[in-house]
N, C-alpha and C positions, 0 to 999 in steps of 0.2 A: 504494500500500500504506500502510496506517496501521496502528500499534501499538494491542493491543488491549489493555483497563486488565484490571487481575487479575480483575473479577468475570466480562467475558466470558470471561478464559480457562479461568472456574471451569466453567462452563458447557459448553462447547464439550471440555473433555477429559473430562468425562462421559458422553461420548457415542463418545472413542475406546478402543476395547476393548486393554489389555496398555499403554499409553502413560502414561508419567508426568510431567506438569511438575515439575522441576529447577531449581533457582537456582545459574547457574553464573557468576563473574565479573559479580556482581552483575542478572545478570538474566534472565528465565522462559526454559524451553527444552524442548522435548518429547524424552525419548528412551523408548526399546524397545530390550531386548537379543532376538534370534531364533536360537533355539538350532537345530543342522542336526546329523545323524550323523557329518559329516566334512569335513575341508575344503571338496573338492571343491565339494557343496553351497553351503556358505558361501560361498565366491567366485563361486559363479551368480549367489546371489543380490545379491552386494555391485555384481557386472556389471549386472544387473538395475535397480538403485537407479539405482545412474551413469547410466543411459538416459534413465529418468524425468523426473533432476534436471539431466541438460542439454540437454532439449529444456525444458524450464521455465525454463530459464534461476536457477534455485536451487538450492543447492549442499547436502546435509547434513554433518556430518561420518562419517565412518561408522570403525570398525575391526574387523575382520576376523581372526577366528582360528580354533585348531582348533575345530568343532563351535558356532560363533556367530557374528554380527553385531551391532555397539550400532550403534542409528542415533539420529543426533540431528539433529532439528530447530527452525532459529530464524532471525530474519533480522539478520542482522549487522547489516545499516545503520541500523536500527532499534533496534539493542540490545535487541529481547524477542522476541515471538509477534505476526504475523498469520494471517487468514485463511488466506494461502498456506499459511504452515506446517501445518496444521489438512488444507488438502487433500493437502500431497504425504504426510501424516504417513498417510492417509488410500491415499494411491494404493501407499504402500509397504507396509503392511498387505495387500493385495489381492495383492501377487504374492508374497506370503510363503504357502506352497501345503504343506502337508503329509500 
């Protein structure tokens, strides 16, 4: 995995639909809040995420409440955005179903 420089991540979140890069603790981060009717919902989907991100072996941070999800994606070891980030940011949109 390599860190990508701000212009491909300029690139590259243009292309993800609802997702924002964030500068947090000094460095790029993608998130999406995903609103749901009610909990319940909301912790499918949080369940859902968690599946993704450890057969990938990559982790988002996510939080969880009444009627939403924030999920944030970024690679810690790297302190910003790679690729990966881009596809799980990418794979967790897809099970986001309404």
């Amino acid at each position: 995995m390599r860190k990508l420089d701000d212009s491909a991540i300029e690139k590259k979140a243009d292309t993800l639909h609802g997702w924002m890069v964030v500068k947090r603790d000094g460095g790029p981060r993608l998130e999406r809040e995903f609103p749901f009717d009610d909990f319940t919902d909301a912790l499918a989907f949080t369940l859902k995420v968690g599946v993704i991100a450890e057969k990938a072996d990559h982790h988002p941070l996510m939080e969880t409440g009444w009627g939403r999800v924030r999920v944030v994606w970024w690679s810690h070891s790297l302190g910003g955005l790679s690729e990966r980030d881009f596809e799980m940011a990418e794979k967790t949109s897809a099970l986001y179903v309404r």
